[in-house]
C-alpha positions as CSV (number, residue, x, y, z in Angstrom):
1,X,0.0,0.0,0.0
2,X,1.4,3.6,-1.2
3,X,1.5,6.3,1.5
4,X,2.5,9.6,1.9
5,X,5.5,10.6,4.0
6,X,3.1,13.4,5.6
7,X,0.2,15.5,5.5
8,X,-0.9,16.6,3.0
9,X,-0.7,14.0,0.6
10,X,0.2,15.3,-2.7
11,X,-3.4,15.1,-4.2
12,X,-4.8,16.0,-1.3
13,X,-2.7,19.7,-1.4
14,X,-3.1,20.0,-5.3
15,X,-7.3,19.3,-5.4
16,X,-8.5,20.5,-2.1
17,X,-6.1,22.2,0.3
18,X,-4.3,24.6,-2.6
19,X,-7.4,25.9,-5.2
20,X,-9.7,26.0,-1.7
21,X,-7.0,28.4,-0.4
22,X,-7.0,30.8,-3.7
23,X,-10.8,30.7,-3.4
24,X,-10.2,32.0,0.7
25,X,-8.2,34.7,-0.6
26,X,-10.8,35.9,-3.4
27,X,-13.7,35.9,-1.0
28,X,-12.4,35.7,2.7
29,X,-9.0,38.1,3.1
30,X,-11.0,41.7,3.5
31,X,-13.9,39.8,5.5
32,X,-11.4,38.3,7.5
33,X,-9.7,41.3,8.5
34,X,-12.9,42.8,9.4
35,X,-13.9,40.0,11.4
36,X,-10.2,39.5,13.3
37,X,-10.6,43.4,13.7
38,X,-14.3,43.0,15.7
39,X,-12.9,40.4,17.8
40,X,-10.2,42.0,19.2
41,X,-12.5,44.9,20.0
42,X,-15.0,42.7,21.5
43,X,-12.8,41.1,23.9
44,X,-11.0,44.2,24.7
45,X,-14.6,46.0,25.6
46,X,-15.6,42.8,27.3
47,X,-12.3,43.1,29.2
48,X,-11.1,39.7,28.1
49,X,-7.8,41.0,26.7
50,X,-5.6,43.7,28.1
51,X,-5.3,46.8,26.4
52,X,-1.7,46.0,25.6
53,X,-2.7,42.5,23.8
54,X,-5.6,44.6,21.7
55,X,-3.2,47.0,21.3
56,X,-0.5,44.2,19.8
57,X,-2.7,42.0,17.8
58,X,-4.4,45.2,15.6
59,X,-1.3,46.5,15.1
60,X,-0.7,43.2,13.4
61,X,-3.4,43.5,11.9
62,X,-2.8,46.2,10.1
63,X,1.0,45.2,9.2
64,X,-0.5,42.1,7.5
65,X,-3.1,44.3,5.6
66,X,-0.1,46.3,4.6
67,X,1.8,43.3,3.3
68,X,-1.3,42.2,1.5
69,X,-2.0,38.9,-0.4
70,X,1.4,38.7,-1.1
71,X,2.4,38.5,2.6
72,X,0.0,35.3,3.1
73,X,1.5,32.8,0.1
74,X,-0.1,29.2,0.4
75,X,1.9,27.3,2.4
76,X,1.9,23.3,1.6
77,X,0.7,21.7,5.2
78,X,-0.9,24.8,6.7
79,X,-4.6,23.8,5.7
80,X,-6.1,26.8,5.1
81,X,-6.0,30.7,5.1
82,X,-7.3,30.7,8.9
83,X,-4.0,29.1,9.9
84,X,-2.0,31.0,7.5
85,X,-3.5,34.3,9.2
86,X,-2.8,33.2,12.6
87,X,0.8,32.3,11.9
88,X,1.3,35.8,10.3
89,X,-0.2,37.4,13.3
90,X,1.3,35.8,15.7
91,X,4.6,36.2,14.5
92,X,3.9,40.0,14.5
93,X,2.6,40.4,17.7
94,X,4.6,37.6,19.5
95,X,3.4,34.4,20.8
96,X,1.7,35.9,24.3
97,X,-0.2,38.6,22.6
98,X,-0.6,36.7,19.0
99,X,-1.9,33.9,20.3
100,X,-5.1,35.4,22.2
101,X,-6.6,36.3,19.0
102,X,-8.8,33.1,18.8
103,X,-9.9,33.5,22.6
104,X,-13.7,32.6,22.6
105,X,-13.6,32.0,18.6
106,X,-13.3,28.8,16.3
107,X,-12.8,28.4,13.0
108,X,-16.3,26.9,13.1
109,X,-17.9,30.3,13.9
110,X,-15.4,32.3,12.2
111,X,-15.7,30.3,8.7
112,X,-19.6,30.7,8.9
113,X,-19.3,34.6,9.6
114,X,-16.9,35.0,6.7
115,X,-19.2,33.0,3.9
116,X,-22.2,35.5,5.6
117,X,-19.8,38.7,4.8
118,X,-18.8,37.6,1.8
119,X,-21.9,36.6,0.3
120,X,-23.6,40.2,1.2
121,X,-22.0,42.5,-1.3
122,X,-22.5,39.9,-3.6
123,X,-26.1,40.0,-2.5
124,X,-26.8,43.3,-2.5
125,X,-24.8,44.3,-5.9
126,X,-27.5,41.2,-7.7
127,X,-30.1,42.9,-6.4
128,X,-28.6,46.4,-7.3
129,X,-28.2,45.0,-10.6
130,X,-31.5,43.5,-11.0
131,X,-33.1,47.0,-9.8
132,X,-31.7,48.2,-13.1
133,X,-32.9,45.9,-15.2
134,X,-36.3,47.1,-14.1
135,X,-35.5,50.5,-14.4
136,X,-34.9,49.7,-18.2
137,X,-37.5,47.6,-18.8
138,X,-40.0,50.4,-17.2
139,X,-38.4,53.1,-19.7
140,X,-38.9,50.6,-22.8
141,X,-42.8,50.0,-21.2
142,X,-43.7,53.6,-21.5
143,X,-42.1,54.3,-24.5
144,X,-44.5,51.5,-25.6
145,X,-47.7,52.4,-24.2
146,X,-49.6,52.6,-27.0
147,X,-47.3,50.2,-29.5
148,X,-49.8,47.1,-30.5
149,X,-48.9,43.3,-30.6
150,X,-50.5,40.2,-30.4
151,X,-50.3,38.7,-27.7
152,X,-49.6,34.5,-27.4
153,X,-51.0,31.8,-25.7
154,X,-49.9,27.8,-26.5
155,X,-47.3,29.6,-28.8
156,X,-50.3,31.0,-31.2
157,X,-51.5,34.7,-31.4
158,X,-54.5,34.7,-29.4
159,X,-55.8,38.5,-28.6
160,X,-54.3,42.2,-29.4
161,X,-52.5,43.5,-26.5
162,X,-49.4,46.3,-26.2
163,X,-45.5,45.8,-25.6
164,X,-46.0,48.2,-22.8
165,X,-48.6,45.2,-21.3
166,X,-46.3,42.5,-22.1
167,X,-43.1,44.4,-20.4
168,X,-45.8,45.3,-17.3
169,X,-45.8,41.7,-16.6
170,X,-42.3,40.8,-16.9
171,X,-41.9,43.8,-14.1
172,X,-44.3,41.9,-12.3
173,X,-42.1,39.0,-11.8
174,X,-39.3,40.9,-11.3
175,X,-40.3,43.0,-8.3
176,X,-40.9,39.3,-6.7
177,X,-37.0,38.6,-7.9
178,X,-35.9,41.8,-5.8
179,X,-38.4,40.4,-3.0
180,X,-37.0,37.1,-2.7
181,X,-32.9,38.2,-2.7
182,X,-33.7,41.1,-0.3
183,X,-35.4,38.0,1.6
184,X,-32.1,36.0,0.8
185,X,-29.9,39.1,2.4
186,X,-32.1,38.6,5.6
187,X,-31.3,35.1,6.3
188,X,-28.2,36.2,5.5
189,X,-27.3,39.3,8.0
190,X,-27.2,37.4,10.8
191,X,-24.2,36.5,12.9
192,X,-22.9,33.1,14.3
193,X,-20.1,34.7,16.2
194,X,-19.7,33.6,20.0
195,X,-21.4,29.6,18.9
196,X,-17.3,28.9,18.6
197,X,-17.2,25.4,17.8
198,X,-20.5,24.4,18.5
199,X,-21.5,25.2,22.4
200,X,-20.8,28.5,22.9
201,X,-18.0,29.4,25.2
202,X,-17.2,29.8,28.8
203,X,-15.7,33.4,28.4
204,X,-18.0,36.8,28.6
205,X,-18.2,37.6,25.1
206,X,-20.8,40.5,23.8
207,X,-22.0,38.8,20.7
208,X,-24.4,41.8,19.9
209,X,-20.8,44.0,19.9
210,X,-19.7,41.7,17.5
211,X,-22.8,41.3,15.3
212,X,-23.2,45.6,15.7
213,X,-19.9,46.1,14.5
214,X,-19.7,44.1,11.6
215,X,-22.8,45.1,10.2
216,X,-25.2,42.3,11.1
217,X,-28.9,42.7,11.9
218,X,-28.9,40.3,14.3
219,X,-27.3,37.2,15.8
220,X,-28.0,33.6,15.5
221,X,-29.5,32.8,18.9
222,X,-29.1,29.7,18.6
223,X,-25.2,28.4,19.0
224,X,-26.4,25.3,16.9
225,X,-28.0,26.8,14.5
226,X,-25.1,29.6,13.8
227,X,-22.4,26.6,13.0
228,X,-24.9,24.1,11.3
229,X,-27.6,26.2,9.1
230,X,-27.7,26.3,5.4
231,X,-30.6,28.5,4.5
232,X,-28.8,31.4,4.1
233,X,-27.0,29.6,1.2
234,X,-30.3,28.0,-0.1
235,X,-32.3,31.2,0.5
236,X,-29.7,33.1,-2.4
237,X,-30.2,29.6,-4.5
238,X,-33.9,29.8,-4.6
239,X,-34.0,33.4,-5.5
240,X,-32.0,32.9,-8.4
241,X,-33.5,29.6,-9.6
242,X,-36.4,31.7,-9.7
243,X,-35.0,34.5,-11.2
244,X,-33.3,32.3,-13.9
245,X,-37.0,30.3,-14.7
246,X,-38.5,34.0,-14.9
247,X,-35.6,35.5,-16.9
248,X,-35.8,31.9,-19.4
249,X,-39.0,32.5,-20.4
250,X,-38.4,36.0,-21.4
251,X,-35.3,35.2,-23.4
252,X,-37.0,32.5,-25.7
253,X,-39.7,35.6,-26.5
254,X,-37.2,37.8,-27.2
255,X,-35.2,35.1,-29.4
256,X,-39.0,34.3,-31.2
257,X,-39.4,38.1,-31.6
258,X,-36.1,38.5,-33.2
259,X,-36.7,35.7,-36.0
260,X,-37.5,37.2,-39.4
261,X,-40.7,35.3,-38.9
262,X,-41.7,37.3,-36.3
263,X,-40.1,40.6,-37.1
264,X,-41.1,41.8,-34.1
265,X,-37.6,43.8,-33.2
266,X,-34.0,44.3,-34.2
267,X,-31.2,43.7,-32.0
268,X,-28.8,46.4,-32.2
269,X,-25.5,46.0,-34.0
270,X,-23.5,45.7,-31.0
271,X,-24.8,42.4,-30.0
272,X,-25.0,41.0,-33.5
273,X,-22.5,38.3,-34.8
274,X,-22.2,37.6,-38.5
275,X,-22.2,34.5,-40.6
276,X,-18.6,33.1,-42.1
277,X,-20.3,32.3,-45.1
278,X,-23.9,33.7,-45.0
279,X,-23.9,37.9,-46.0
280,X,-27.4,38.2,-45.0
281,X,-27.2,36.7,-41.6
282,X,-28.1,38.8,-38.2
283,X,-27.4,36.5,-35.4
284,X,-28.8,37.4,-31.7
285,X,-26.2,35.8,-30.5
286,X,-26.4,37.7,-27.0
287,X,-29.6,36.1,-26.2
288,X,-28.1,32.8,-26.7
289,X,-25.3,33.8,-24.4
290,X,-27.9,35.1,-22.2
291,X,-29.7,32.0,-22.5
292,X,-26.6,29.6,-21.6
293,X,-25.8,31.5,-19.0
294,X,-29.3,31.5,-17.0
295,X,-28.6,27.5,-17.5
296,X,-25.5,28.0,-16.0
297,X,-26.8,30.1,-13.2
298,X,-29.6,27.5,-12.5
299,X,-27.1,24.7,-12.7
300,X,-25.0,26.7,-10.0
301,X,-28.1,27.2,-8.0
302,X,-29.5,23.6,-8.4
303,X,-25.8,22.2,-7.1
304,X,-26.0,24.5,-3.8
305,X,-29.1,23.1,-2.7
306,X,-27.9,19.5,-3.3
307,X,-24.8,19.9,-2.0
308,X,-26.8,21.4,1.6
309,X,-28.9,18.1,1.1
310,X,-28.4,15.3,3.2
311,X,-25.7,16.4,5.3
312,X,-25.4,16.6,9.1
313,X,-26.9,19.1,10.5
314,X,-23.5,21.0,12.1
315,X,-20.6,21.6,10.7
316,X,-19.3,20.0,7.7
317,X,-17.0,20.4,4.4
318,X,-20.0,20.0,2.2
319,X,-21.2,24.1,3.3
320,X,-17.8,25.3,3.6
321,X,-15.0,25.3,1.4
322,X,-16.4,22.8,-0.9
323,X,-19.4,25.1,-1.9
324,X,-17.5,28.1,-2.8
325,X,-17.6,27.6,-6.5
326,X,-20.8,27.3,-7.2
327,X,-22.4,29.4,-4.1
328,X,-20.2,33.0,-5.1
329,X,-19.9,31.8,-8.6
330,X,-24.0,31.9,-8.9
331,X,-24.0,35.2,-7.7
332,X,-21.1,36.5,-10.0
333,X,-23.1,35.1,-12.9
334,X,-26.6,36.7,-12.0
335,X,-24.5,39.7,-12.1
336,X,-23.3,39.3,-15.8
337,X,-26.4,38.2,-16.9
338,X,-28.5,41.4,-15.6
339,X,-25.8,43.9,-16.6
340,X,-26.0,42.1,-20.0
341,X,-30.0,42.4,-20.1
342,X,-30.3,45.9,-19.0
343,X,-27.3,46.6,-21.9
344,X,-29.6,44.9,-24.4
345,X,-32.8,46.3,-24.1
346,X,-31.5,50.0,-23.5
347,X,-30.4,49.3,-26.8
348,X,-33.5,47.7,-28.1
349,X,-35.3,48.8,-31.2
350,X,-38.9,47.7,-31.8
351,X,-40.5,47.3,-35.2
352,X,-43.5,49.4,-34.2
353,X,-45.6,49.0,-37.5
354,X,-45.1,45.7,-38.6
355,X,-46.3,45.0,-34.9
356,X,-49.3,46.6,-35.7
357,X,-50.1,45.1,-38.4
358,X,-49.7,41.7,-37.0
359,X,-51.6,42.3,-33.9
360,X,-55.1,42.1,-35.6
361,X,-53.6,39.1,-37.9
362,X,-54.9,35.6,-37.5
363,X,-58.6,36.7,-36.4
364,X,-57.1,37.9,-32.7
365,X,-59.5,40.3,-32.6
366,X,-62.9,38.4,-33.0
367,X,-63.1,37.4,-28.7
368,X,-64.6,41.2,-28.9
369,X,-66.7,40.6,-31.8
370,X,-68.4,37.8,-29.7
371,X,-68.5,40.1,-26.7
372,X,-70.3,43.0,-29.0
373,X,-72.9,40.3,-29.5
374,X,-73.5,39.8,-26.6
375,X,-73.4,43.5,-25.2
376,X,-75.8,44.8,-29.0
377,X,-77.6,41.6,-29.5
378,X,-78.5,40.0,-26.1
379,X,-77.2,36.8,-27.2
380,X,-75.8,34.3,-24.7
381,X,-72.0,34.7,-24.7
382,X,-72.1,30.7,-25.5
383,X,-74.2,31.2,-28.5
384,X,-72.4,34.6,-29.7
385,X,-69.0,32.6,-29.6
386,X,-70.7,29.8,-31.6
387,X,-71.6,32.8,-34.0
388,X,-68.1,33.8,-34.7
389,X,-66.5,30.7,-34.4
390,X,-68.7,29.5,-37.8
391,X,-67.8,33.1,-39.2
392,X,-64.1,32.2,-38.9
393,X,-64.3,28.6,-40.1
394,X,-66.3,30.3,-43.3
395,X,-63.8,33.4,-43.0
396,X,-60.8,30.7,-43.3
397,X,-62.4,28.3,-45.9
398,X,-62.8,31.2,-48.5
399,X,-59.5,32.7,-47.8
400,X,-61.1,35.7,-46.6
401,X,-59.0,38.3,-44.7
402,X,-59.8,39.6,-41.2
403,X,-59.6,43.0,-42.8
404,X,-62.4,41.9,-45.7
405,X,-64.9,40.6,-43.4
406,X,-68.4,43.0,-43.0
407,X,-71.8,42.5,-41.1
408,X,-73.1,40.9,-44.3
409,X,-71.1,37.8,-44.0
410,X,-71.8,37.6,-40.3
411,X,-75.1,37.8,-40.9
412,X,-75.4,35.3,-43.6
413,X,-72.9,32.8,-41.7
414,X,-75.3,33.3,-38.7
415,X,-78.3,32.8,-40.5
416,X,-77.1,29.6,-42.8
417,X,-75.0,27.7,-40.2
418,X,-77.1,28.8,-36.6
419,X,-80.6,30.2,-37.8
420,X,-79.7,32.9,-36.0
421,X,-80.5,36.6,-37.1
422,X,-77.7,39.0,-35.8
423,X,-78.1,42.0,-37.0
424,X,-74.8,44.7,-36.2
425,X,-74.0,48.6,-37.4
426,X,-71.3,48.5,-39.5
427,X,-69.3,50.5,-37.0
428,X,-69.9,48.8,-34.1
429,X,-68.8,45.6,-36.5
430,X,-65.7,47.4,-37.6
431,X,-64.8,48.5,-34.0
432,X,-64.8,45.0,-32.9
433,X,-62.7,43.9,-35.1
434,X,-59.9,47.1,-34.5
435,X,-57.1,46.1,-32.4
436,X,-56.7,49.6,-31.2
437,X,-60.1,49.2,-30.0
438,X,-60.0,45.8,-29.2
439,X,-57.0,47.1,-25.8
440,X,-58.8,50.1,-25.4
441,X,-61.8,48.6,-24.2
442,X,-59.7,46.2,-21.7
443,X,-59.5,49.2,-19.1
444,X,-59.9,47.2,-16.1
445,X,-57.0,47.6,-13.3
446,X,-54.3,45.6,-14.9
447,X,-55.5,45.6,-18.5
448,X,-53.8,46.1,-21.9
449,X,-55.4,49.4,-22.2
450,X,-52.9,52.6,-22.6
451,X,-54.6,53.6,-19.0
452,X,-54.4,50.9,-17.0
453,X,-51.0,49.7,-18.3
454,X,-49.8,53.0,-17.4
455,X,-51.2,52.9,-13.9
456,X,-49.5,49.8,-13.5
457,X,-46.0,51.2,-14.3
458,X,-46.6,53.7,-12.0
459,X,-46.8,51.1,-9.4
460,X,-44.2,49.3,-10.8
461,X,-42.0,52.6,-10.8
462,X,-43.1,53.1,-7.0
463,X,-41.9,49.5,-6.2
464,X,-38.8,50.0,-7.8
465,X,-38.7,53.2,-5.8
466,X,-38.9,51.5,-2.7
467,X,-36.4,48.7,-3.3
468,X,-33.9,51.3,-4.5
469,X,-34.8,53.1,-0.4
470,X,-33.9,49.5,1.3
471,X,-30.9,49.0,-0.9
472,X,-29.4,52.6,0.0
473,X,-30.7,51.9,3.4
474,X,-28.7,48.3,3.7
475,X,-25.8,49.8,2.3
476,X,-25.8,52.5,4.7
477,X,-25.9,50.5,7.6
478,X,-22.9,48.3,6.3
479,X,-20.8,51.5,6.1
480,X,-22.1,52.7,9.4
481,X,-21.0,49.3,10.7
482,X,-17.5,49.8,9.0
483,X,-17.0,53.0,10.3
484,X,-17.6,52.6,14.4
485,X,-15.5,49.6,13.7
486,X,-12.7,51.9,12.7
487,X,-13.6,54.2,15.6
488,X,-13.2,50.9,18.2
489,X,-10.0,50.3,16.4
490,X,-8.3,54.1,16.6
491,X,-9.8,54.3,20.4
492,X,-8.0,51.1,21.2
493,X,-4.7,52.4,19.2
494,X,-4.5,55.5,20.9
């Protein structure tokens, strides 16, 4: 049997110990800090520590910060950045000061406060990101108020409706986006500091100090729960599975709207990618990125909540370390997928008459010719959608032209196929079969009228109004946070 002279066995330090260290410097070094920084304060105000041992280890501190990344090289049998820290530090500060700094702390507690301070910018700057998205999207809806479409359902043009409608309901969805990652930054903001390694620990320690001065809104009360919960982790998953199903289903309209078939709009030039051998081609490339990438995001998403699945409830490899790929890297790709988005529809051209024209296409309009019978000729809605169903069927078998139909024919169709006499105006026939008229008349809170569409971006634009207050609000508080930390810190150095 082959063994290793000594820890760490060559694959061991080459697939785990080694790439999990680069990944603790990307996300963990300026949390780390900030956290080593609170803890010394805390036992100092707590009067764990002497002033001369507070005094000694930030000093460290801040000679390490000064040597930066460069100071704290991976080191083949130190396992991780924790130990790497501590080494640094205590060979600043001396072994009698140094070695106080993990009074009343484990790496248990630590590592969990660290994953919490590093996922929140990442957090908030999704949700930033996302915020402008539907910013974007609510400039492109009222530019569209009035621009007509037809509107799908089972992939076929079913009734007349407006872009400005269309985009009012992808808002919809979005504001519950923002909703479920400023939920996710909840879970998120609260500390497991002072659990240590599980139990707690004997010593006096202020956990609200250290919560307060890191920027939490709270602490885990629970000593369990702070080194053994996962939900922070599968509360950011969730929100972004969801935001990646929502943001799907958008893309493959966008990619159906961009088809020469369609014609619905062009793409501008910046996102376009041309054919090696086809002049004429105009590929949307960008959506297919787009569309890859929400996989991707999902994928990432999907493989944090298995990965917290079926695993001890405490602490454990499978929520630390191991999970560091696909829990920041989720977030990093929401990110490039929003900035993308918002890039592409700020950019976004819509092909406002042929829209027009195809929104009272394919008989769309004729659910308000049944509805006119009903209103002008008292005829049971059942019987009055029999009436135009039959003046369709004729309508299609003759090759007759939405456009080309008149009262006559829905008379006569009535009459031979029904025995029904339904007489109409020949305006209040033309009317129903206008598009324009067709959303007009759908004024109802909600509808694809100009009206009520508009009142619903105003809500929209009041939502977005408040989720722009919270964010400036969270943000605030971090920076509050980060500045009466500094104050601790120059109190403590003077």
């Amino acid at each position: 049997m082959s063994r290793a002279a000594s820890f760490p066995h060559p694959l061991y330090d080459k697939y785990v110990l080694k790439p999990f260290y680069e990944d603790a410097k990307k996300y963990y070094y300026e949390p780390m800090l900030a956290a080593n920084r609170a803890h010394v304060v805390m036992l100092r105000r707590c009067d764990i520590i002497s002033a001369e041992n507070a005094k000694a280890l930030l000093e460290a501190l801040a000679h390490a910060e000064a040597l930066g990344l460069d100071g704290l090289t991976y080191q083949s049998g130190v396992e991780d950045l924790f130990f790497v820290m501590e080494g640094k530090l205590i060979e600043l500060a001396g072994a009698a000061y140094g070695g106080n700094l993990q009074l009343a702390r484990s790496r248990n507690d630590l590592g969990y406060a660290l994953t919490r301070l590093a996922l929140r910018p990442l957090i908030l700057s999704a949700a930033a990101d996302l915020l402008d998205l539907r910013e974007s999207l609510l400039a492109f809806g009222r530019a569209h108020l009035e621009t007509l479409m037809p509107g799908y359902t089972h992939t076929q043009p079913a009734q007349p409706t407006t872009m400005a409608h269309y985009i009012a309901g992808a808002l919809a969805f979005l504001e519950r986006d923002s909703a479920r990652l400023r939920f996710a930054h909840v879970t998120n903001n609260q500390s497991p500091l002072g659990a240590a390694a599980l139990t707690g620990t004997g010593f006096p320690v202020d956990r609200q100090m250290s919560a307060d001065l890191l920027g939490f809104d709270a602490i885990q009360l629970s000593t369990y729960d702070s080194i053994g919960a996962s939900d922070n982790l599968t509360d950011v998953a969730g929100a972004l599975a969801t935001l990646g199903v929502n943001l799907s289903r958008f893309t493959k309209d966008m990619l159906f709207w961009a088809t020469q078939e369609s014609g619905a709009i062009r793409i501008d030039d910046s996102f376009i990618q041309i054919s090696s051998i086809m002049p004429q081609k105009r590929n949307p490339v960008v959506l297919e990125h787009l569309r890859a990438r929400i996989s991707r995001m999902m994928a990432q998403a999907q493989g944090i909540v298995l990965q917290c699945h079926n695993i001890p409830f405490g602490d454990t490899q499978d929520i630390e370390d191991e999970i560091f790929p696909l829990l920041f890297g989720s977030l990093e790709t929401a990110g490039e997928i929003l900035q993308l988005y918002r890039a592409l529809i700020d950019s976004l051209e819509v092909n406002v008459e042929h829209l027009r024209e195809r929104a009272g296409a394919g008989f769309t309009t004729v659910t308000e010719l049944a509805d006119t019978l009903v209103r002008r000729c008292n005829l049971p809605f059942r019987q009055a959608h029999s009436v135009v169903s039959a003046l369709v069927n004729h309508a299609q078998e003759q090759a007759i032209a939405p456009g080309d139909l008149n009262r006559t024919t829905l008379r006569e169709v009535a009459a031979e196929r029904l025995g029904i006499d339904v007489e109409l105006p020949e305006a209040e026939f033309a009317r129903a079969l206008d598009p324009r008229a067709f959303v007009e008349a759908r004024d109802l809170p909600g509808g694809a009228a100009s009206s009520a569409t508009a009142a619903v971006l105003d809500a929209q634009s009041d939502a977005i109004g408040g989720d722009r207050a919270w964010l400036k609000d969270a943000r605030s508080a971090l920076s509050q946070a980060e500045q009466s930390l500094k104050d601790e810190v120059r109190a403590i150095m003077s």
